[in-house]
TORVOTOR-415464 format. One line per 4 residues: their letters; for each residue x, y, z of C-alpha. Coordinates in nm, 4 decimals, always signed. Layout:
N
a> X:Y:Z  ...
end
This chain:
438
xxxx> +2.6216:-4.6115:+12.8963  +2.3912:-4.3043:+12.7439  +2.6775:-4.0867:+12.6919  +2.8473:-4.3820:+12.4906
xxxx> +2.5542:-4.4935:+12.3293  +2.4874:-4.1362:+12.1796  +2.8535:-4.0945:+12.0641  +2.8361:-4.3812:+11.8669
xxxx> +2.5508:-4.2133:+11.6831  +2.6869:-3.9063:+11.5940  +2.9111:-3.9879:+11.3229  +2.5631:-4.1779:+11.1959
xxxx> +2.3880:-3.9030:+11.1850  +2.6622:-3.6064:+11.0383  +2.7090:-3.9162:+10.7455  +2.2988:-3.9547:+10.7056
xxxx> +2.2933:-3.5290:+10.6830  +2.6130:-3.5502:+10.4630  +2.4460:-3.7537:+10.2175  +2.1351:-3.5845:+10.2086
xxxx> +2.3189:-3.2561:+10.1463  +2.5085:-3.4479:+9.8997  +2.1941:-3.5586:+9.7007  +2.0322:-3.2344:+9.7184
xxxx> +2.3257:-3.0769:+9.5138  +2.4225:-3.3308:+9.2563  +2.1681:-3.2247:+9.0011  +2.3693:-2.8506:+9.0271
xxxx> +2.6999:-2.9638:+8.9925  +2.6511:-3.2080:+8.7108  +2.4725:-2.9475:+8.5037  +2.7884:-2.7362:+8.5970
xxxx> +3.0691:-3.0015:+8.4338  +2.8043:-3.0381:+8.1732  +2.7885:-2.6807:+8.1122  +3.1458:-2.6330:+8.1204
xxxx> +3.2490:-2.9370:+7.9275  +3.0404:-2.7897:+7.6633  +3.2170:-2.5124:+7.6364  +3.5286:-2.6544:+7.6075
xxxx> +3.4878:-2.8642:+7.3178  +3.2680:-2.5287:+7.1423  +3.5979:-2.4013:+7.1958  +3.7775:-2.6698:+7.0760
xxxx> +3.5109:-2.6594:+6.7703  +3.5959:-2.2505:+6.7465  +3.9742:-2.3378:+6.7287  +3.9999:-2.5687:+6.4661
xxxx> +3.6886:-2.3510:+6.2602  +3.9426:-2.0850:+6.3046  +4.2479:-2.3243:+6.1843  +4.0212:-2.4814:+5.8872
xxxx> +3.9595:-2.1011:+5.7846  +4.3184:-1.9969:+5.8085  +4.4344:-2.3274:+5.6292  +4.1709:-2.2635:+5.3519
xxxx> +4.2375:-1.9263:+5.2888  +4.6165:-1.9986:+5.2402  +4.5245:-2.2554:+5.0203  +4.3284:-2.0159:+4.8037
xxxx> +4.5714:-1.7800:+4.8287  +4.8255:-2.0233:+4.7199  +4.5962:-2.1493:+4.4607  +4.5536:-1.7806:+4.3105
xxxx> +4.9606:-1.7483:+4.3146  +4.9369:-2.0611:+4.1260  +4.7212:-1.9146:+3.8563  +4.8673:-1.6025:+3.7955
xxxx> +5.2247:-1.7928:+3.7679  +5.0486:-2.0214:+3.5384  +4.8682:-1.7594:+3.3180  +5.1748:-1.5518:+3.3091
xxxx> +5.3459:-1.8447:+3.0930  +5.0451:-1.9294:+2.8872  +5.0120:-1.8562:+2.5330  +4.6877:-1.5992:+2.4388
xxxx> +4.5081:-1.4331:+2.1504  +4.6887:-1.1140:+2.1224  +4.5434:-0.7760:+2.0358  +4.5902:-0.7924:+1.6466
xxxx> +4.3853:-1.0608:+1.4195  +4.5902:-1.3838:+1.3988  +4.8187:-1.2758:+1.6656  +4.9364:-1.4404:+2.0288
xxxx> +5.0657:-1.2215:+2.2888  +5.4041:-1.3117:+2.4703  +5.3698:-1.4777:+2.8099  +5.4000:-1.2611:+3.0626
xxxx> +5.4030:-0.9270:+2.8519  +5.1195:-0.7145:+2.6881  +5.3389:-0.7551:+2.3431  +5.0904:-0.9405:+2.0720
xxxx> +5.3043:-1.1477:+1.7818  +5.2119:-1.2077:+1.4524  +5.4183:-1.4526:+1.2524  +5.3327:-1.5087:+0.8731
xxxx> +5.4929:-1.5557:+0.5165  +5.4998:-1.8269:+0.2850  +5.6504:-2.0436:+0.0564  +5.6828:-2.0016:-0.3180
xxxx> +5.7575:-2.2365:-0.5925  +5.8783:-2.0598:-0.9329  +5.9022:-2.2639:-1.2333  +6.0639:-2.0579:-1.5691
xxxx> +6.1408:-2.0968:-1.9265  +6.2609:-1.8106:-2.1158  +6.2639:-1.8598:-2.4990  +6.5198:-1.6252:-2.5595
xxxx> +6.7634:-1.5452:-2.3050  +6.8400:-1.7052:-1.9561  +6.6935:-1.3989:-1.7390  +6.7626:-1.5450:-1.3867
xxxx> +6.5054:-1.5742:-1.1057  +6.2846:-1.2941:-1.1919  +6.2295:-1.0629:-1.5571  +6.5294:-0.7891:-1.4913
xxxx> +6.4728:-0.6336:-1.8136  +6.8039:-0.4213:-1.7856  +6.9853:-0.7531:-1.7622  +6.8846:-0.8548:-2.1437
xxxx> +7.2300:-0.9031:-2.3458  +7.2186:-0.7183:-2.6233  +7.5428:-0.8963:-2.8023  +7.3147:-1.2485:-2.7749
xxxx> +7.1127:-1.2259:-3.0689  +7.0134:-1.5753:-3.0408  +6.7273:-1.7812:-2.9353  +6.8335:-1.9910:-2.7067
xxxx> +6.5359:-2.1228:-2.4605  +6.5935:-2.2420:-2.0670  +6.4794:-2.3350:-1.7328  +6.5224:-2.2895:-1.3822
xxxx> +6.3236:-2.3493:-1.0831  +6.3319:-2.1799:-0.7901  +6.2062:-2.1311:-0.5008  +6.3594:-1.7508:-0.3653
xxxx> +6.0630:-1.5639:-0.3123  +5.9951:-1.7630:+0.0098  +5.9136:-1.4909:+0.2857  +5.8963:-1.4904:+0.6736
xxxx> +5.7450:-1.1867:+0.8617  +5.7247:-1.1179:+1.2270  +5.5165:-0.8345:+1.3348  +5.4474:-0.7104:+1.7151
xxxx> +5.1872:-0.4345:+1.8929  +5.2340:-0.3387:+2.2413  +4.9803:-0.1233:+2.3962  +5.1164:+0.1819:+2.5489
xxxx> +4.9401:+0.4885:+2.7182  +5.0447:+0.7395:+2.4154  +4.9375:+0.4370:+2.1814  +5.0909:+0.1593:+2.0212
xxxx> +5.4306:+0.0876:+1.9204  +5.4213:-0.1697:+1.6526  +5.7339:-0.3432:+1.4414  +5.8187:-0.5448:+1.1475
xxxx> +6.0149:-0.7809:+1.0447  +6.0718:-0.9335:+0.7379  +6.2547:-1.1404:+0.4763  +6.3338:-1.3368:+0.1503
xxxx> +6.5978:-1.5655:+0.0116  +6.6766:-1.3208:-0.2730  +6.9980:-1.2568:-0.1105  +7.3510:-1.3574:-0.2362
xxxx> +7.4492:-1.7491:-0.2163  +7.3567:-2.0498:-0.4023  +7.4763:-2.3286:-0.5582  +7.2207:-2.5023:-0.7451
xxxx> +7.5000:-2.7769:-0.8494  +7.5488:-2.8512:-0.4647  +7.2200:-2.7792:-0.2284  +7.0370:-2.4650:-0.3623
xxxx> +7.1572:-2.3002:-0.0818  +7.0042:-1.9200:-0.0690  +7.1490:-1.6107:+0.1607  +6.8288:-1.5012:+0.3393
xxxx> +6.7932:-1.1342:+0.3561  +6.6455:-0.8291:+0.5073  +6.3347:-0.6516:+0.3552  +6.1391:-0.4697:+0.6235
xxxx> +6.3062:-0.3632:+0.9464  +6.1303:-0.0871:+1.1173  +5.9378:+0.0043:+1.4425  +5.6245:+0.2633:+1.4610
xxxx> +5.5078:+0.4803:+1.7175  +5.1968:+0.8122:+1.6547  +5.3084:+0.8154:+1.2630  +5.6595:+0.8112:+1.3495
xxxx> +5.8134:+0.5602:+1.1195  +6.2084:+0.4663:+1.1682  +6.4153:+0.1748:+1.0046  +6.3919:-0.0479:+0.6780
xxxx> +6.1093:-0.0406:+0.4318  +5.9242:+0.1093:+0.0938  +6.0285:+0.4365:+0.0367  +5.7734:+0.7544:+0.0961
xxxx> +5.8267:+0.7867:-0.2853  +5.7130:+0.4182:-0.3486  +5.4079:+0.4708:-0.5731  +5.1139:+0.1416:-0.4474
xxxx> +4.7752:+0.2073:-0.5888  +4.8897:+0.1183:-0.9536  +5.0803:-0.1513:-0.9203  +4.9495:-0.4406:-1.0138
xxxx> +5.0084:-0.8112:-0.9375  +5.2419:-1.0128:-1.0973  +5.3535:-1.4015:-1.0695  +5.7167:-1.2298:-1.1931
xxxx> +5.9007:-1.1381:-0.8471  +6.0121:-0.7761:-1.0012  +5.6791:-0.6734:-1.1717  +5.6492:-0.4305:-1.4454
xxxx> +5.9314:-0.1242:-1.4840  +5.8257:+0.2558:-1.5111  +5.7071:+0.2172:-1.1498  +5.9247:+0.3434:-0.7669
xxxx> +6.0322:+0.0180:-0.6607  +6.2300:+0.0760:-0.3927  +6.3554:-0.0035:+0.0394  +6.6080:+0.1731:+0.1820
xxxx> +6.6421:+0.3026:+0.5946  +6.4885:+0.6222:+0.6517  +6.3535:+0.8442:+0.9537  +5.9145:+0.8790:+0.8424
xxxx> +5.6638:+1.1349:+0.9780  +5.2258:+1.0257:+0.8703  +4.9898:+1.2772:+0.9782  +4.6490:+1.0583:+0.8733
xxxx> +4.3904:+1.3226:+0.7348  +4.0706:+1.0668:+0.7369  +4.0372:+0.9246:+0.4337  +4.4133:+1.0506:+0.3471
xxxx> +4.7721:+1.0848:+0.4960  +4.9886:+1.3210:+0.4624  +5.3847:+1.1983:+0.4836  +5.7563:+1.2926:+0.4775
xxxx> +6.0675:+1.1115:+0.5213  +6.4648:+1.1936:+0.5372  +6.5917:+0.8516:+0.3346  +6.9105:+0.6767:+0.2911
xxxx> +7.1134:+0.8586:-0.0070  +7.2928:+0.6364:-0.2797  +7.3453:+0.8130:-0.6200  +7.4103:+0.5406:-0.9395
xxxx> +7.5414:+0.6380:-1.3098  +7.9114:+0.7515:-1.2339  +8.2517:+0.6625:-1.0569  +8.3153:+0.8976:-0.7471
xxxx> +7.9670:+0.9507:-0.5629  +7.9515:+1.1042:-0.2268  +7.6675:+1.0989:-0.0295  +7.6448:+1.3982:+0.1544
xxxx> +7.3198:+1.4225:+0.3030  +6.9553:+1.2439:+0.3246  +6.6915:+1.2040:+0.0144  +6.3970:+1.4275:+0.1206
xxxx> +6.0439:+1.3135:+0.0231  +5.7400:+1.4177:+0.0580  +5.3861:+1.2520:-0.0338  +4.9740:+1.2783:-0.0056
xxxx> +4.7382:+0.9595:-0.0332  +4.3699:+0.9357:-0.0578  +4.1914:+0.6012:-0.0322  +3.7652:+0.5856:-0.1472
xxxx> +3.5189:+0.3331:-0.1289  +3.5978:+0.2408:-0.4971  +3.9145:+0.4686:-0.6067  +4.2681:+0.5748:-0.4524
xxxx> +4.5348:+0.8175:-0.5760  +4.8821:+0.9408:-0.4517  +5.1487:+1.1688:-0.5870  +5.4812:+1.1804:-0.4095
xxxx> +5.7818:+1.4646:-0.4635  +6.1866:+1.3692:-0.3859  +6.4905:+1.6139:-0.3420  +6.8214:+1.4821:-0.3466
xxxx> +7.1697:+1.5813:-0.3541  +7.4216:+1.4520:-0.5551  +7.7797:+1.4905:-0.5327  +8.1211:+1.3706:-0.7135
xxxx> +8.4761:+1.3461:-0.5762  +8.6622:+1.1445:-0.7225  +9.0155:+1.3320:-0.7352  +8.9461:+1.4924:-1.0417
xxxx> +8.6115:+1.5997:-1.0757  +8.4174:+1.8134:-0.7582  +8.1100:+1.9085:-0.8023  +7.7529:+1.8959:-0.7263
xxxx> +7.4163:+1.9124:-0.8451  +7.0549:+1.8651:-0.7055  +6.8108:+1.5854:-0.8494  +6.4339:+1.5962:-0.7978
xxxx> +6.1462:+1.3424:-0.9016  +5.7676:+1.3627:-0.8883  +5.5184:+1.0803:-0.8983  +5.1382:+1.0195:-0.9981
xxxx> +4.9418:+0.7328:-0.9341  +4.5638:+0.6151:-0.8987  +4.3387:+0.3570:-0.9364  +3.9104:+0.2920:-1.0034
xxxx> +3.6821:+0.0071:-0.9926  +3.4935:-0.0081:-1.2819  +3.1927:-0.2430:-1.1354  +3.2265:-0.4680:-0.8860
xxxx> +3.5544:-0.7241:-1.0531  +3.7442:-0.4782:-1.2567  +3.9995:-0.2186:-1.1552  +4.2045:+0.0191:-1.3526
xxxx> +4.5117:+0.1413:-1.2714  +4.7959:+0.3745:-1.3751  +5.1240:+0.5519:-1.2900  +5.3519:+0.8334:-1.3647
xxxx> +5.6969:+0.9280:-1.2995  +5.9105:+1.2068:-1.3925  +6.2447:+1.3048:-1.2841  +6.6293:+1.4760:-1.3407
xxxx> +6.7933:+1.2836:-1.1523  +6.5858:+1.0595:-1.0406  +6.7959:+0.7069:-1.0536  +6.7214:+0.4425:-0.8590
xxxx> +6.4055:+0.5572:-0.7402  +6.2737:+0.4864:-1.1352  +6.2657:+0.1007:-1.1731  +6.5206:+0.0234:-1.3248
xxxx> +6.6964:+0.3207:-1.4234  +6.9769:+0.2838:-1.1843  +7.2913:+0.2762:-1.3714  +7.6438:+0.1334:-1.3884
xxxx> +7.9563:+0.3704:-1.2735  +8.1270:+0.4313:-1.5748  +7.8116:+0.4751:-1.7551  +7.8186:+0.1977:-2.0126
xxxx> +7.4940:+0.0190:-1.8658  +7.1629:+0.1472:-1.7356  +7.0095:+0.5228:-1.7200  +7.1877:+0.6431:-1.3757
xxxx> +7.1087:+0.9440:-1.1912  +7.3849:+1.1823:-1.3236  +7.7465:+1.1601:-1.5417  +8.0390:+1.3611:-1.5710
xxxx> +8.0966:+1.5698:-1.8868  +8.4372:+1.6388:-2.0220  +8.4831:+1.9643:-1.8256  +8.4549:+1.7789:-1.4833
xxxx> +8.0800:+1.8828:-1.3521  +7.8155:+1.7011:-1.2752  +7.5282:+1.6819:-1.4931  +7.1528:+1.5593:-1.4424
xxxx> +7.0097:+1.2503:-1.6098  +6.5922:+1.2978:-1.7375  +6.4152:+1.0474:-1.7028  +6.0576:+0.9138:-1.6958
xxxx> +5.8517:+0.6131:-1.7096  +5.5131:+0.4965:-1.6744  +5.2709:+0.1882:-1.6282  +4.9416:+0.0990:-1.7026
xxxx> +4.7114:-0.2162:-1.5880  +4.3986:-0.3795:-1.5389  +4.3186:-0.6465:-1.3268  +4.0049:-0.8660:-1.3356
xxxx> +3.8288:-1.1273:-1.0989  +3.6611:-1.3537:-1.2899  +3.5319:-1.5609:-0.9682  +3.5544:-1.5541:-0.6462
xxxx> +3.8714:-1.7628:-0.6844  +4.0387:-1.6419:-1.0423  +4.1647:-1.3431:-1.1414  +4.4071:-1.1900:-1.3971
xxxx> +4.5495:-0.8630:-1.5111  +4.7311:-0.7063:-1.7739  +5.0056:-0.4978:-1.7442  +5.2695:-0.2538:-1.9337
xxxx> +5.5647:-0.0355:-1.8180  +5.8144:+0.1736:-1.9540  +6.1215:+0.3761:-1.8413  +6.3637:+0.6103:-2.0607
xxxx> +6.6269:+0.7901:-1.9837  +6.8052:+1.0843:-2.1899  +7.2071:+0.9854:-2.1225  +7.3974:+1.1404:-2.3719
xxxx> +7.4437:+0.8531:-2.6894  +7.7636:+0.9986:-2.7941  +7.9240:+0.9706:-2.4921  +7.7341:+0.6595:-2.3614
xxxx> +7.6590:+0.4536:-2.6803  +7.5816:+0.1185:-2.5192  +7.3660:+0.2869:-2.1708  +6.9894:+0.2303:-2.1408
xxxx> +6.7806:+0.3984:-2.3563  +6.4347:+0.2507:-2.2927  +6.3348:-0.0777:-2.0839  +5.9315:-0.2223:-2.2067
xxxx> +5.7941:-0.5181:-2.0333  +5.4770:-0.6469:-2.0118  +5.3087:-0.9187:-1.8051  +4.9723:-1.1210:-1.8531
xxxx> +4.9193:-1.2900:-1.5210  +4.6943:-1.5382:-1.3819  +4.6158:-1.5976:-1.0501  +4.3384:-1.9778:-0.9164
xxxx> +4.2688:-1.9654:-0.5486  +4.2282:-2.3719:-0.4638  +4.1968:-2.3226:-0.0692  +4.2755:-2.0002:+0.0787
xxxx> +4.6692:-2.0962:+0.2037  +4.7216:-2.2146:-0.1592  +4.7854:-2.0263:-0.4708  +4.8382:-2.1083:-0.8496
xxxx> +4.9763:-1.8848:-1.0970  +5.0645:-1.8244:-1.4644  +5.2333:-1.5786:-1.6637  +5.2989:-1.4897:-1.9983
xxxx> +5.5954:-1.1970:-1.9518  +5.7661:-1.0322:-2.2823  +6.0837:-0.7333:-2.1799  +6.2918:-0.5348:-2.4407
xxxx> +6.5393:-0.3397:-2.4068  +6.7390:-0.0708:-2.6343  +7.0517:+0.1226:-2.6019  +7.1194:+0.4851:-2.6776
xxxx> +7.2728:+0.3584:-3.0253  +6.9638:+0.2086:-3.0811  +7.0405:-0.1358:-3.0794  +6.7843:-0.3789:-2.8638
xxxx> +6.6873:-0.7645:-2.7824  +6.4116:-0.9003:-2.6262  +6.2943:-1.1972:-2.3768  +5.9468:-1.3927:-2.3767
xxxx> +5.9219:-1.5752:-2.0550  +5.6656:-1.8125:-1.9472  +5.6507:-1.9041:-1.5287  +5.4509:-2.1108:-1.3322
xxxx> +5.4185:-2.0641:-0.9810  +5.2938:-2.2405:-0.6397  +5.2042:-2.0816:-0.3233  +5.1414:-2.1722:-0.0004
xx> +5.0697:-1.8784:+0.2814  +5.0749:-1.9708:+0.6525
end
């Protein structure tokens, strides 16, 4: 009976002590699954701190792609005043010109477009007044500078509807053409533009598109060299060769110029020397000769709103590069640059002109100036009777300012011309003109 009794006990007793054990270590292992559930979900909080990061920094990344992409085809200021620089490049563009409205009435003879004193008929003795309006002088420019490490390379680009064309019963349709053309890099100049014998510190401003004669008025391609000196520059320049005045040219090699500027506070000059050679062939006559020109020119403010100004050129030889003494080739119109005599060689033209002007700025928004040139040339009369002997013009120009895009002008402009037999005619024009720059 004991020995049962007691076994049923047992188990009583192991489950009491069980339990007891039990409830001695619960605190222990619940702070243990606490413990280690804790760091589980820091973990979990680690892992998606780490995936937040990573997610954010693509997202910047991609966000800084997205920038650059977007700047890259964005428009900026460029490096030049008025300028924007080409998406994606360093390259700043300027783009500028404007449009002109030219309103005419010669009492005399129907000049054209502009006051081409050579083109005055001497057979029309006449007066016989017209009109014409035009707009011609219209011009478009684009100009670019992109940086380099040697420095700058800069072009230009530029044109007018002076060009051939036109039918003013139709549309007024007008050939646009070339100007300027011509890229720069360290004072080395190559392409379309003035020539290095262009003369700019006396010539003065005119509402007439061809301005006074007796001045270089000239663009042709050439191959330039600048060496800047401070305050001066000193320049040279192989140019494109093109001899006028007789039948049988050949242009055998580059006009070679060579000039000096100096620029003050309140004054400029330049003088300018050219060496050509000319050349005929024409099957009967070969021969050759050398022409040479030389230039003067300055300018000085008297006061503060008037400027003086005046110009020099001498030359045998010379031609073209003597507004307007280019010539026609058989020698029965203009001055030319050379003839052939009766024994077959080629002889020199002299010929010189000059200019003189003074401009005034009466306010801060009108201004005129007066102005006078003359060219002569010495072709022989008795071979060349009805050639250029002297061109005159002068021009009395006014200039109002109403905004700062917008221009008015008027001129008063009087040419003459006479032939080496001493005949001669004249032109009075009067032109009104609106401009509008952009």
């Amino acid at each position: 009976m004991n020995m049962q009794h007691n076994n049923m006990h047992l188990p009583a007793s192991a489950g009491i002590a069980a339990l007891l054990f039990a409830g001695m270590n619960s605190p222990a292992m619940a702070q243990d699954a606490d413990i280690d559930q804790l760091r589980a979900q820091m973990q979990e909080m680690q892992q998606q701190i780490e995936r937040l990061e990573s997610e954010q920094a693509q997202a910047q990344q991609h966000e800084a792609e997205a920038r650059e992409e977007l700047a890259s085809n964005v428009v900026t200021a460029g490096d030049t005043p008025g300028s924007f620089k080409v998406p994606g490049t360093n390259t700043s563009i300027e783009v500028g010109g404007y449009i002109k409205f030219d309103a005419i009435y010669d009492l005399d003879q129907d000049l054209g477009d502009s006051l081409f004193v050579e083109s005055i008929d001497i057979s029309d003795g006449a007066s016989n007044g017209s009109f014409r309006a035009h707009a011609r002088q219209s011009r478009l420019f684009i100009k670019s500078s992109t940086p380099t490490e040697s420095g700058p390379v800069t072009t230009h680009l530029e044109g007018d509807f002076f060009g051939g064309g036109g039918n003013e019963v139709f549309s007024n349709s007008r050939g646009f053409r070339l100007r300027h053309a011509y890229g720069e890099w360290n004072g080395l100049l190559a392409g379309q533009t003035w020539s290095n014998f262009m003369q700019f510190t006396a010539y003065p401003s005119t509402v007439d598109f061809d301005g006074p004669v007796g001045v270089s008025f000239i663009r042709q391609a050439q191959l330039r060299y600048t060496l800047p000196l401070g305050d001066s520059a000193l320049s040279f320049s192989a140019e494109n060769a093109e001899a006028t005045g007789f039948s049988g040219s050949r242009d055998s090699a580059p006009d070679l110029t060579a000039r000096y500027q100096w620029n003050g506070a309140n004054a400029g000059i330049e003088t300018a020397a050219l060496v050509r050679r000319l050349k005929v062939d024409d099957g009967i006559a070969n021969d050759s000769a050398t022409g040479y020109g030389l230039m003067l020119a300055g300018n000085i403010g008297v006061g503060t709103d008037t400027t003086l100004m005046a110009g020099a050129i001498y030359g045998d030889g010379v031609g073209r590069y003597l507004y307007t003494a280019d010539g026609s080739d058989d020698g029965t119109t203009g001055i030319g640059a050379a003839f052939v005599n009766d024994n077959g060689s080629l002889e020199t033209i002299e010929a010189y002109g000059f200019n003189a002007a003074v401009a005034q700025q009466w306010t801060d928004k009108f201004s005129s100036s007066l102005s006078y040139g003359q060219v002569r040339g010495d072709r022989p009369g008795e071979l060349f009777p009805t050639s250029t002997r002297k061109l005159e013009s002068v021009h009395f120009s006014h200039f109002y300012q109403v905004t700062e895009p917008v221009t008015l002008g008027f001129e008063v402009s009087h040419g003459r011309k006479e032939l080496q037999n001493h005949e001669s005619e004249d032109n009075t024009r009067l032109q009104f003109s609106a401009q509008y720059s952009f």
